[in-house]
Each structure stands twice: as C-alpha cells, then as structure tokens.
C-alpha positions as CSV (number, residue, x, y, z in Angstrom):
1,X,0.0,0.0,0.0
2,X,1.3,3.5,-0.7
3,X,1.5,6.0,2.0
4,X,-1.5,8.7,1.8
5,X,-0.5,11.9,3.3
6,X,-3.2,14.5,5.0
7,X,-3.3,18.5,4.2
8,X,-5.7,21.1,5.6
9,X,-5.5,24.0,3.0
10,X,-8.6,26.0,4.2
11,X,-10.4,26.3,7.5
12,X,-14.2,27.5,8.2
13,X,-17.6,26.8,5.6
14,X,-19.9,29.5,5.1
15,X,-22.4,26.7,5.2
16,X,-24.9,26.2,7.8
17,X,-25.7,22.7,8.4
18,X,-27.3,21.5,11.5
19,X,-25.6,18.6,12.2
20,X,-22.1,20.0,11.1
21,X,-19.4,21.1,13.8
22,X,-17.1,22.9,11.3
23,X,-18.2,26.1,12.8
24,X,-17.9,24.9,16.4
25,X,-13.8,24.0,15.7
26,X,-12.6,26.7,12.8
27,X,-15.6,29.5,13.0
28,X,-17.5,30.2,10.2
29,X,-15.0,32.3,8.5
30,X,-13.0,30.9,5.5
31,X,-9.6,31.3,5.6
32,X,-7.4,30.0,2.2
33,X,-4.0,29.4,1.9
34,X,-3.0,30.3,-1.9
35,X,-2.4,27.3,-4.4
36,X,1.4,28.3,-4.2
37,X,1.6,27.7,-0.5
38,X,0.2,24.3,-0.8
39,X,1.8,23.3,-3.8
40,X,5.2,23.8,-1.9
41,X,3.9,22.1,1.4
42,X,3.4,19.0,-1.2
43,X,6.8,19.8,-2.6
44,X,8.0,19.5,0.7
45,X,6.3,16.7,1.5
46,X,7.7,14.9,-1.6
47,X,11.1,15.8,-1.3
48,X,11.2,14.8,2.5
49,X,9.3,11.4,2.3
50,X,8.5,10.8,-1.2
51,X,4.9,11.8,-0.7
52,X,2.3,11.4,-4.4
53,X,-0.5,10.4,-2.5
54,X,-2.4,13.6,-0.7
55,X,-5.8,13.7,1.2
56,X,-6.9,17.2,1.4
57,X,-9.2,17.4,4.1
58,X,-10.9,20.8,4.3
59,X,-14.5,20.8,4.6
60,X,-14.9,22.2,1.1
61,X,-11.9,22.1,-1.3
62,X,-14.0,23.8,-4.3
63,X,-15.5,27.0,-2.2
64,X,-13.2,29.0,-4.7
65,X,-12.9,28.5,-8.4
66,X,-10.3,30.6,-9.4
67,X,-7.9,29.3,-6.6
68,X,-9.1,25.3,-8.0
69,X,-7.9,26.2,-11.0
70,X,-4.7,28.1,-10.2
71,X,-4.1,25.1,-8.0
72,X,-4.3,22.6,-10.9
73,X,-2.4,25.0,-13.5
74,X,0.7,25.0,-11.1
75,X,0.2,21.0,-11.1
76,X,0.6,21.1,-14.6
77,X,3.2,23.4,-15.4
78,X,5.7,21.8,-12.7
79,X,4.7,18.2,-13.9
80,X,3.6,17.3,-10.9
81,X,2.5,13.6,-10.8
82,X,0.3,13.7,-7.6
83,X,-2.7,11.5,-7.1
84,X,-5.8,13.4,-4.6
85,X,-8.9,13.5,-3.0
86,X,-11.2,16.4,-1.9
87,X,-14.5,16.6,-0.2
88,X,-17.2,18.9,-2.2
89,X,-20.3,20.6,-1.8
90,X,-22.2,19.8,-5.6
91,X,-23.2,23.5,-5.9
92,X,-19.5,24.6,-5.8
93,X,-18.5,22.2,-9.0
94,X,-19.2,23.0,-12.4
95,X,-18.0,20.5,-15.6
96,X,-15.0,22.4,-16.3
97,X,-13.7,22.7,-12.8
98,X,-14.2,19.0,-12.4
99,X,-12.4,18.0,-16.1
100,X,-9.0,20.4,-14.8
101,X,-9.3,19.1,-11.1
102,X,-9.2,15.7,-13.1
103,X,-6.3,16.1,-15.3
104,X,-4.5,18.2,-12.4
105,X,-4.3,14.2,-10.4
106,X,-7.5,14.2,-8.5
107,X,-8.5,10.9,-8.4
108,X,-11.3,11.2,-6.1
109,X,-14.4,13.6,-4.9
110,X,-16.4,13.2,-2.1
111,X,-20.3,14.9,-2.1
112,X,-22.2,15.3,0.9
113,X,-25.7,14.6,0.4
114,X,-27.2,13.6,3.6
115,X,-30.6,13.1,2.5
116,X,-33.0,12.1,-0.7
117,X,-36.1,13.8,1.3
118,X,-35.8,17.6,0.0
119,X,-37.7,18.5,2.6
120,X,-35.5,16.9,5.3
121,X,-32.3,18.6,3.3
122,X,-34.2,22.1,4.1
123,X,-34.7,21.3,7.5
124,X,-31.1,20.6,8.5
125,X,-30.0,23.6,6.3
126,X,-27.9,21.9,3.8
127,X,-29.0,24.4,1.5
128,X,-28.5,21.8,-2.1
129,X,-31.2,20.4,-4.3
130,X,-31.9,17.7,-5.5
131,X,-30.7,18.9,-9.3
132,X,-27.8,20.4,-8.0
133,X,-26.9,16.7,-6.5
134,X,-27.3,15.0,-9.8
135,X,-25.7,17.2,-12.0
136,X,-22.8,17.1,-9.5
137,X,-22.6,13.3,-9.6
138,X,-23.2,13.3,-13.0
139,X,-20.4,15.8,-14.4
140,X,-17.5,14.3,-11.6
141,X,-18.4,10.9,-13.2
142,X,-18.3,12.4,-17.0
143,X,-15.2,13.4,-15.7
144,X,-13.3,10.6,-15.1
145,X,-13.4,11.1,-11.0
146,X,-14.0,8.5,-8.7
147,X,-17.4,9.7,-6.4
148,X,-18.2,9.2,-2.8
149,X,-21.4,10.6,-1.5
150,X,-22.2,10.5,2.1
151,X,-25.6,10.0,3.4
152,X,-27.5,10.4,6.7
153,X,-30.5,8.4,9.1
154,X,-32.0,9.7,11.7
155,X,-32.3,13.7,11.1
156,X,-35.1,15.4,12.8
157,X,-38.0,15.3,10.4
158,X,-37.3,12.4,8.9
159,X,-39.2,9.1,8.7
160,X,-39.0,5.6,6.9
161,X,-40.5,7.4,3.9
162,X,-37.8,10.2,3.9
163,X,-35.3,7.2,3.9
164,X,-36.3,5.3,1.3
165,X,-36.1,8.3,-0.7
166,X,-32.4,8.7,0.5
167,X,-32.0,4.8,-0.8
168,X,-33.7,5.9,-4.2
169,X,-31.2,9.1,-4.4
170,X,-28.3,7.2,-3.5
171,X,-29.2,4.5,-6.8
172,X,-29.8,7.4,-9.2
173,X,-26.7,8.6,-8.8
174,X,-24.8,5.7,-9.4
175,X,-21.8,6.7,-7.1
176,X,-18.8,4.2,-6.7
177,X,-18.8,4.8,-2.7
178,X,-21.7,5.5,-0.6
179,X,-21.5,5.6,2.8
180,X,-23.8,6.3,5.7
181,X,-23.5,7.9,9.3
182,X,-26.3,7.6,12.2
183,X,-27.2,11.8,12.6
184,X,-25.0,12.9,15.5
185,X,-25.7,15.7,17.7
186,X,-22.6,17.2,18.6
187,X,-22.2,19.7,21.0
188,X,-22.5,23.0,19.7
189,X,-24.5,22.6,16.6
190,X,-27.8,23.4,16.0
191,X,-29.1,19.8,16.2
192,X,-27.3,19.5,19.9
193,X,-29.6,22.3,21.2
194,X,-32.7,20.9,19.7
195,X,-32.0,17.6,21.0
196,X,-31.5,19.1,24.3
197,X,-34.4,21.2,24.5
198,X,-36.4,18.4,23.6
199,X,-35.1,16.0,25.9
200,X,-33.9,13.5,22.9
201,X,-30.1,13.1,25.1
202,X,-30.4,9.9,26.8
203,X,-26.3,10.3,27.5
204,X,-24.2,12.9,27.1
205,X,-21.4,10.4,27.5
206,X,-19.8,10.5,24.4
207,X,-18.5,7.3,24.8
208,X,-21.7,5.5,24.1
209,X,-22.0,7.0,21.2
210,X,-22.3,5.1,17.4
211,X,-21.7,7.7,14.7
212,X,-21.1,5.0,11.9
C-alpha cells in the first residue's frame, strides 16, 4: 500500500448545516491558503518522504474556483504527478472545474448529500437540491473522478419514507462509494440544542456513542 498523506489548506464553511461542527472547531470564516503555498507544502512533502499520494481534508476544497484552477495549473506546469482526493459541496462544481481538477491528479471527490427527502435537506440547512446533487454526480463521473457521497439516518423530520427516498437518491446517482452515518448531535451545533431542548439526550457520555 502507498503512504496517503493528509493537508488542511482551508479552514471555516460558510455553510450552515445542523448537524455539522465545522463552525464549532474553525468559525464560520474561510480562511485559504494560496495554491502556491500548498503546492510547496506537497513539494515538501515529496522531497522529505517521497509523498504522491495527498488527502486534502478541508471541509470544502471547491468553495473558490479561481484558486481550483490556479491550484491545478501550477500542477501542470511543474509536472507534478500527484494522485488526490477532496471533499465537495455539488453547488460549488461545475463540468470544467471538475475535467481540470481531473487532469491536475485528482483521483477522487467526495459529495455530501445527507438526504433524498428535500424536505428533510431544508430542515437541517444543507441548502443543495436535489438537481444540483445529480448534475454534480453526474459531471464528476463524466469526468473521469471517482465519487463518494455520504448520506444520513435519523435527522429530525425524517421518517421511513424520507429514507427510502435517500435509498432511491443514492441508486440514481450511481456513485462508486456510498457511505452512511447515524445523525450525530454534537455539541455546539444546532441539532445538539434541539436535541437538548427536547429531551432527545439519553447520555451525554460520548463514549456510548455510534456515529457510523
């Protein structure tokens, strides 16, 4: 097995998802570092352990086109042969960003979906549709990118219909890994305080906790 190494090149998401305690740990400011700045920590990276093999692990790699694409232009005009991954929101991807992520060694995207019920995707504030989720699929596959989407149970709102809708979703889009978490309240987030307020916290030791 080759060695994977991990990168944070962005902190915050202007997003406001329920469930989601990005806010709680970097703020809800984004804050970038350029594409030069991380193409020399991968440099370094290289030249200090052979690294080719990079997980970047911001919450959303594609907030900012123009810094995608300078990112993958430097790739290509160094020759850089590097194989990575990303996680995505699908209404910050267009075809062409995806084809020049591609060619730039991105091997893989991950999509955050959560739900096939739009109304439970309004009610946790994910703030996608349902178009928006299948063009995104859609164009990272037409791309040549492997896709994982990750789905959600147990979201407030939602019932056995909601999802089986999320099971119909997830075979429409024909993704090569789906995954799917248990709906988690952690502290901080809007679905914590609800959860509290209702009286839905039968621990709050987080040890007994299942999140997968």
């Amino acid at each position: 097995e080759l060695p994977v190494f991990s990168v944070i090149t962005s902190r915050g998401c202007p997003a406001n998802c329920s469930f989601c305690a990005s806010s709680v740990v970097w703020a809800r400011k984004v804050r970038q570092r350029s594409a030069e700045n991380l193409l020399a920590e991968m440099e370094f990276l290289e030249n200090m352990y052979g690294a080719k093999h990079f997980n970047i692990l911001d919450d959303t790699f594609t907030l900012n086109k123009q810094r995608v694409e300078k990112f993958c232009e430097l790739l290509n005009r160094h020759n850089k042969a590097y194989c990575w991954l990303v996680n995505a929101r699908v209404n910050t991807v267009s075809p062409e960003m995806l084809r020049k992520m591609m060619q730039a060694g991105c091997k893989n995207i991950c999509f955050g979906v959560e739900a096939g019920d739009d109304a439970v995707r309004k009610q946790m504030g994910k703030g996608i549709t349902r178009q928006s989720i299948l063009e995104a699929h859609r164009w990272a596959k037409e791309a040549g990118l492997v896709v994982s989407s990750f789905f959600m149970v147990g979201s407030p709102g939602e019932n056995w219909e909601s999802i089986q809708k999320t099971l119909e979703l997830s075979r429409m889009l024909d993704t090569d890994y789906p995954s799917c978490t248990i709906a988690t309240p952690f502290p901080g987030t809007a679905f914590y305080t609800e959860a509290e307020q209702k009286g839905w916290l039968l621990s709050k030791n987080w040890d007994e906790y299942i999140t997968t």
